[in-house]
C-alpha positions in Angstrom: -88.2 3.7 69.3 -89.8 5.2 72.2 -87.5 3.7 74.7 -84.9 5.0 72.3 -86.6 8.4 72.9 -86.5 8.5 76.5 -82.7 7.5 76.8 -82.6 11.0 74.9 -85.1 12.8 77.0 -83.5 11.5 80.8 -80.1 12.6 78.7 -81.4 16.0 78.1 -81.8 17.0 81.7 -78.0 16.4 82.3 -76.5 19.9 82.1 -74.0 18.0 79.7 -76.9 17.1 77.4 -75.8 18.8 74.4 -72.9 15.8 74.6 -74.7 12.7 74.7 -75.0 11.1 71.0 -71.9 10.4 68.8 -73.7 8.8 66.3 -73.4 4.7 67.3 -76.2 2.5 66.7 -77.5 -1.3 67.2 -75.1 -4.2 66.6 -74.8 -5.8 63.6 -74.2 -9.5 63.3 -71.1 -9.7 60.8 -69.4 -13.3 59.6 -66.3 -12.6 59.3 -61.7 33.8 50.8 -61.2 35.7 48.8 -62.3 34.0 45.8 -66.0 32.9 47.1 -69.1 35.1 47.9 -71.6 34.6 50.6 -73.8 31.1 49.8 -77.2 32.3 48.6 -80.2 30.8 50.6 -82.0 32.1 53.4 -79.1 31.9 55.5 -76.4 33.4 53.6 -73.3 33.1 56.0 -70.4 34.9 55.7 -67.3 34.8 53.3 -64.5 36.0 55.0 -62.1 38.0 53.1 -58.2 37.4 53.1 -57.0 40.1 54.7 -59.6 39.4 57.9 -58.5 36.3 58.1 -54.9 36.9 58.6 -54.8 38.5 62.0 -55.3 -4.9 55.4 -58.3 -6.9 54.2 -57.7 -9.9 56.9 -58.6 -8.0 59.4 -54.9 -9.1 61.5 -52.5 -6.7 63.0 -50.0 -5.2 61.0 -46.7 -3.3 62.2 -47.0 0.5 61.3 -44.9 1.8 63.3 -41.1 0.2 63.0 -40.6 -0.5 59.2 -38.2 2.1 57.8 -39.3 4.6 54.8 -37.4 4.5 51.4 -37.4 8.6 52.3 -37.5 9.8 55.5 -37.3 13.1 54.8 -40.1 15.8 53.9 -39.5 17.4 50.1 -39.2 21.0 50.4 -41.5 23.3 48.0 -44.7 22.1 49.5 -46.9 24.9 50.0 -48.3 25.3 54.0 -50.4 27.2 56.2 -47.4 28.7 58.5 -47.8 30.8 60.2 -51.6 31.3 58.2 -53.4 29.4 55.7 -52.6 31.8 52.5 -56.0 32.7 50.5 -56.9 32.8 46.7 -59.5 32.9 44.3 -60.6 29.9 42.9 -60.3 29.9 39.5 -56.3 30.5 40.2 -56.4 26.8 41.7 -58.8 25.5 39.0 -61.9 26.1 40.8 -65.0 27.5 39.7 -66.3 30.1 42.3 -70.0 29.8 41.2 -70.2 25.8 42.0 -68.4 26.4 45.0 -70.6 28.7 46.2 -73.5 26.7 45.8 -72.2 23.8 47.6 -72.1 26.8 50.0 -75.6 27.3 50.1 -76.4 24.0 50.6 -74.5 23.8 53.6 -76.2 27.2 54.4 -79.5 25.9 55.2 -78.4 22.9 56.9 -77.3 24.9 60.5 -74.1 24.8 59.4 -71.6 26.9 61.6 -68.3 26.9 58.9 -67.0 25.5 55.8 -63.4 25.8 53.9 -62.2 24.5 50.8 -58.4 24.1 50.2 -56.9 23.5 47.4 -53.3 23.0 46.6 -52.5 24.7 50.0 -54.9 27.6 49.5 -57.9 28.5 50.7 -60.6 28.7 48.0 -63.4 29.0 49.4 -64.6 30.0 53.4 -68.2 30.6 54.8 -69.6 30.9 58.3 -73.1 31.6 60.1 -74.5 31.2 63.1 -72.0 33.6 64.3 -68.9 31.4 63.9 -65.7 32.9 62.7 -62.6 32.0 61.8 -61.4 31.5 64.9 -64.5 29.9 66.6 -64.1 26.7 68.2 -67.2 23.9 67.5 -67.9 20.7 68.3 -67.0 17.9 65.3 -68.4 15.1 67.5 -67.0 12.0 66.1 -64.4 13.6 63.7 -62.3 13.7 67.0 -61.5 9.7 66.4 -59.7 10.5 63.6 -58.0 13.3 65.7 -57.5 10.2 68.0 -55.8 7.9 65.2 -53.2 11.0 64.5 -52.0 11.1 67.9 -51.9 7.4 68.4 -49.7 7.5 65.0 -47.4 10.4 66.8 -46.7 7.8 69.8 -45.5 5.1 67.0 -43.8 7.8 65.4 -41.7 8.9 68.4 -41.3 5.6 69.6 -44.0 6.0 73.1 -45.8 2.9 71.5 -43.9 0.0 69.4 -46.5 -0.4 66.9 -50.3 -1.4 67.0 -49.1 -5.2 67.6 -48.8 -4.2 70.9 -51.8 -5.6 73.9 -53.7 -3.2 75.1 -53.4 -5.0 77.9 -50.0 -4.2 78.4 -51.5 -0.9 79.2 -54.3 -2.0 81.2 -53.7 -4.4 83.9 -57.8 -4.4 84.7 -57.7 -6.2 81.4 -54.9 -9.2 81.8 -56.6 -12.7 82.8 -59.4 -12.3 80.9 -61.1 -12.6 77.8 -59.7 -8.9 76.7 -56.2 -10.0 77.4 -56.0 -10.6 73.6 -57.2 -7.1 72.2 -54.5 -5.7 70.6 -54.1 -1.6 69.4 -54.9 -3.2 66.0 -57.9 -4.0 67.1 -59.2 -0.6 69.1 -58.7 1.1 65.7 -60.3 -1.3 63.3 -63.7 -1.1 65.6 -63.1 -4.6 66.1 -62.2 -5.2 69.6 -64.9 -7.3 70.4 -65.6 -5.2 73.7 -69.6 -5.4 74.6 -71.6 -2.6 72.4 -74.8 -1.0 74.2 -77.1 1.2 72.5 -77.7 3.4 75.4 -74.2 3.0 77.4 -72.8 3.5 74.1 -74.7 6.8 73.3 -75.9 8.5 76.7 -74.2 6.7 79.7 -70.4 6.8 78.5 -70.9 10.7 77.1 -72.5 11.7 80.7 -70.2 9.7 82.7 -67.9 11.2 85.3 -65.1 9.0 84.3 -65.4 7.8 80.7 -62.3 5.9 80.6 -63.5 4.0 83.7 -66.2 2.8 82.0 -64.5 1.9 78.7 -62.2 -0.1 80.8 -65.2 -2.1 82.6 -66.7 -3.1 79.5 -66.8 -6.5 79.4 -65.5 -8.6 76.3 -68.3 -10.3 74.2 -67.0 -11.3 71.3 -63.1 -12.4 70.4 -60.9 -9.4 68.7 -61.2 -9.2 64.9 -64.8 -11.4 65.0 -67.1 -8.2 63.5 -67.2 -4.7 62.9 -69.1 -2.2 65.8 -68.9 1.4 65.9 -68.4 1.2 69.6 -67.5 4.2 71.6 -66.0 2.0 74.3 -63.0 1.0 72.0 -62.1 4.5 71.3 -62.1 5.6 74.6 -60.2 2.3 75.4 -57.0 4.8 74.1 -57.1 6.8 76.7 -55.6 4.8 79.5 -53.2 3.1 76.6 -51.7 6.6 76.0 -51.6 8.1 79.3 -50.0 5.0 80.3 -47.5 4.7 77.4 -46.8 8.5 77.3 -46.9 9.7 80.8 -49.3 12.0 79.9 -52.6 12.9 79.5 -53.6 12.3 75.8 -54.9 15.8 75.0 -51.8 17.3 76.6 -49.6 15.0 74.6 -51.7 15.8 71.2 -50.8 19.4 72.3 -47.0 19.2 72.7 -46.5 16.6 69.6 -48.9 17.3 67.1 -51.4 20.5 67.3 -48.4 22.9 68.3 -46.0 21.9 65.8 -49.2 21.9 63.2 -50.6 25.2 64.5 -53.7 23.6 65.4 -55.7 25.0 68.7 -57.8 22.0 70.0 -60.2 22.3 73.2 -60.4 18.6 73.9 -64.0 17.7 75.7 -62.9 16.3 79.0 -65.6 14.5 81.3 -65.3 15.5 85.1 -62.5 13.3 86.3 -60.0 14.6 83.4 -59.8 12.4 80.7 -60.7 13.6 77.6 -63.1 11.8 75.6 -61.0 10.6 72.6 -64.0 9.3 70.4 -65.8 13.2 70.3 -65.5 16.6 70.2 -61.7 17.5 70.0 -63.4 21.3 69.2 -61.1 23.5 67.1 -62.0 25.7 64.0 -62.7 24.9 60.7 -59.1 25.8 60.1 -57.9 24.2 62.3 -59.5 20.9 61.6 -57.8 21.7 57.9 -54.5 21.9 59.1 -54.9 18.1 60.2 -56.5 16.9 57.0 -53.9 18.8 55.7 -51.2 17.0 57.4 -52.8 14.0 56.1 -52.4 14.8 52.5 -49.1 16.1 52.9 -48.2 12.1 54.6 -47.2 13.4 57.1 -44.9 16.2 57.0 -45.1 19.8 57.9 -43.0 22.5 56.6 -40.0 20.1 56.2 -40.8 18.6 59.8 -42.0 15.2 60.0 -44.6 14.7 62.5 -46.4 11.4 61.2 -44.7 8.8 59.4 -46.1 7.9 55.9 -46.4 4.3 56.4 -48.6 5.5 59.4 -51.0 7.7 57.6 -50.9 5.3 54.3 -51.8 2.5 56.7 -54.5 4.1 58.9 -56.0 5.1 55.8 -56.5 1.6 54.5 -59.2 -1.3 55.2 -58.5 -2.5 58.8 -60.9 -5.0 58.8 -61.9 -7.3 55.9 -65.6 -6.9 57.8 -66.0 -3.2 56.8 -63.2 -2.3 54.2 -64.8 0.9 54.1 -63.1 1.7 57.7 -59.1 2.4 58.6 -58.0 3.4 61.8 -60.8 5.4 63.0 -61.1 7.2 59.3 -63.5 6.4 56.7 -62.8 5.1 53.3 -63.9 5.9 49.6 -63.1 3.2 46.8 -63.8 0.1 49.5 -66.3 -2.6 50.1 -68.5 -3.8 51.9 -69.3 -0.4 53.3 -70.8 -0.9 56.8 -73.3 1.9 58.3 -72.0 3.8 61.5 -75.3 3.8 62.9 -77.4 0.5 62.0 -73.9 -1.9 61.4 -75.4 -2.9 58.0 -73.7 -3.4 54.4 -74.6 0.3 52.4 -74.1 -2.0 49.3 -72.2 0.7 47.8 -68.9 3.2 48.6 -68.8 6.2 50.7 -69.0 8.7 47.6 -69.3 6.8 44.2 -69.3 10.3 42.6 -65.4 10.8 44.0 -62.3 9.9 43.5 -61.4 6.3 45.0 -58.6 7.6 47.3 -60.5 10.1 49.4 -60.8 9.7 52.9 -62.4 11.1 55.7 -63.4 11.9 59.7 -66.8 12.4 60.0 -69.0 13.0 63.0 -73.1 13.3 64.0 -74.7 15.8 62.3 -72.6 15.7 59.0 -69.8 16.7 60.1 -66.6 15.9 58.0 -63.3 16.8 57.5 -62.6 15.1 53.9 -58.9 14.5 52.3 -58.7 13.4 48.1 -55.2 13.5 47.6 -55.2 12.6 43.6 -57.2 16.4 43.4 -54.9 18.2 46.2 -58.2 18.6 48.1 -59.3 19.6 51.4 -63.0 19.8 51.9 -64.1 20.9 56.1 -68.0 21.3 57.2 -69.1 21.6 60.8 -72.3 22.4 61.8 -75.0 22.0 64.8 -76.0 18.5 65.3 -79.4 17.3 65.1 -80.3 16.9 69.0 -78.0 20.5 70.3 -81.0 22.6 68.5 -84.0 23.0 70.7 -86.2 23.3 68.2 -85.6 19.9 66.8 -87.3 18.4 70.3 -90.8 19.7 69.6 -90.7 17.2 67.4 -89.4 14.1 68.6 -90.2 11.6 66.0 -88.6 13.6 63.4 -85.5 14.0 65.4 -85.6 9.8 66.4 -85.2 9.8 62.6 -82.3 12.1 61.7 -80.4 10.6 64.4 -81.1 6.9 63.3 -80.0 7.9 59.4 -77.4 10.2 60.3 -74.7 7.3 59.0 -76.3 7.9 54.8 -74.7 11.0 55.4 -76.8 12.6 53.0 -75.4 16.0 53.4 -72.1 15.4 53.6 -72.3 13.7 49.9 -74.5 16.3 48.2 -72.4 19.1 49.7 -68.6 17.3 48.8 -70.3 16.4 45.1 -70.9 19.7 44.2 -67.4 20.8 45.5 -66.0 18.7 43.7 -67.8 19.7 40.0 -66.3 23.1 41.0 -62.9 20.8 40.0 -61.8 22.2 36.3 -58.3 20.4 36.5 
């Protein structure tokens, strides 16, 4: 624990130090609107009114990206958030405002900078404090890896990259010869690439590193592809040279052009000092914005009559990759599924990500609580982002207490007692 802590301390001097835990932990040995008031609490937020708001269980490689779809097309009809998300009371979208808002208060006291609630393309429900507003970027730490699987799924989609069958290697020539010749893009998204997992390099060197994807390409291989489960950093950022090689381009400024434009999405992509952007955190954008991708998500794929994801790609990424954690896709977490493996400690929860929900949902989630969940059986979008434990000073006077939240934040305690009570606002 206390060398733990002063990894954390040395990583608070950087100037980058608000960026140096995503929420990783030790390796695990595996076999194989209008409608809703401000939340009541001592911080009450603020609920933004409409018209402010206008202005495969084996654990092997599957091909996603090449099998045809019975339709191809997107069904017109589908309410979307073009050029705004439209606004409603809840109880018009089978809601009850009074549970909804006191999910909201829940999040209120937990430093929570935004939260929306969008059902059947409407928003419900839409708070903010600690002066975030609508169109306030924050952080959503590791939520950006599910940012990460969308734009992967564009390349399949347009064709960039054949299908996660491919070698990664085929990317990265550092990595033909060796041991890591045989991780395939299968294996990057599962978690399972086998590529060495570090507590600290993991959580302090990689974030503060001049060149992330220099050091995600150095990482050594210590176990074969597909052989266990880690939430490793390393294999996320792995992507970045895969795209930019594949693409031309650099994978922010691809995400840009294929998917947040066409989506209305506004995305400031952290970027470490050489220019690559750090595809496994903070793809900062609004609570609105990080809607309109869950959104995109339970529309499979389509966008006002445009496709922009395929439906085998978001039906596939949002299955078990891995037979060693069925509670994982492609870098999005799974409800319904098990085992259930921890984010931070690698171990079995013994149980699903929210037994209380519906076995479909799915979600991003980052450090701190941070979520962007998806239930398509309820036409449900459920987005919370909020300060993370170690960016409030406060929170270092008292170190032990912090060493704790950080090592728990995988229960994800808050997330579950804020996304039950949103969903016993549910009347139909």
């Amino acid at each position: 624990m206390r060398l733990f802590l002063l990894a954390l301390l040395v990583g608070c001097e950087s100037p980058r130090m608000a960026d140096f835990m995503t929420g990783s932990g030790p390796r695990a040995l595996e076999a194989d609107t209008t409608g809703s008031g401000p939340a009541s609490g001592t911080d009450t937020g603020t609920a933004v009114a409409s018209e402010a708001l206008d202005s495969a269980d084996t654990g092997t490689p599957s091909d996603t990206g090449t099998l045809p779809e019975a339709v191809a097309d997107c069904p017109a009809g589908e309410v979307f958030p073009v050029p705004t998300w439209r606004t409603g009371l809840p109880e018009d979208h089978g809601m009850d405002q009074g549970r909804l808002e006191l999910a909201a208060s829940v999040a209120g006291m937990a430093d929570t900078n935004c939260m929306v609630v969008v059902r059947h393309g409407t928003i419900v429900g839409e708070w903010y404090w600690q002066g975030t507003e609508p169109g306030t970027k924050v952080k959503n730490w590791s939520v950006a890896k599910s940012v990460s699987s969308a734009v992967v799924g564009v390349a399949i989609e347009r064709g960039d990259l054949d299908s996660v069958d491919q070698y990664a290697s085929d990317f990265i020539p550092e990595w033909q010869g060796d041991a890591r010749a045989a991780i395939r893009i299968h294996d990057l998204l599962a978690m399972s690439s086998g590529l060495r997992f570090d507590l600290l390099a993991d959580n302090v060197t990689m974030p503060l590193a001049d060149d992330m994807t220099r050091l995600a390409v150095e990482a050594p291989a210590d176990n074969p592809p597909g052989a266990l489960w880690e939430y490793n950093n390393h294999s996320v950022q792995a992507i970045e040279p895969v795209l930019r090689q594949a693409t031309g381009m650099a994978p922010d400024d691809y995400a840009d052009v294929h998917l947040f434009e066409p989506i209305g999405m506004s995305v400031a992509w952290k970027r470490d000092e050489t220019g690559h952007p750090a595809m496994y955190m903070n793809a900062n954008a609004s609570c609105r914005d990080n809607a309109r991708l869950a959104y995109l998500y339970l529309r499979e794929g389509c966008w006002d009559g445009d496709r922009i994801l395929s439906a085998d790609w978001v039906r596939t990424s949002t299955s078990p990759s891995t037979s060693h954690n069925r509670g994982y896709g492609y870098w999005w977490w799974l409800n319904g599924e098990e085992p259930l493996l921890d984010s931070v400690t690698f171990e079995d929860k013994g149980r699903t990500m929210h037994a209380f929900a519906p076995d479909d949902a799915f979600c991003g989630v980052g450090l701190g609580n941070q979520f962007v969940e998806v239930i398509p059986s309820l036409d449900l979008v459920v987005v919370r982002l909020g300060t993370a434990p170690h960016d409030d000073l406060a929170a270092w006077l008292d170190p032990a207490s912090l060493y704790e939240e950080l090592t728990t934040d995988g229960d994800q305690i808050l997330h579950n007692q804020i996304l039950e009570l949103v969903l016993e606002a549910v009347l139909e």
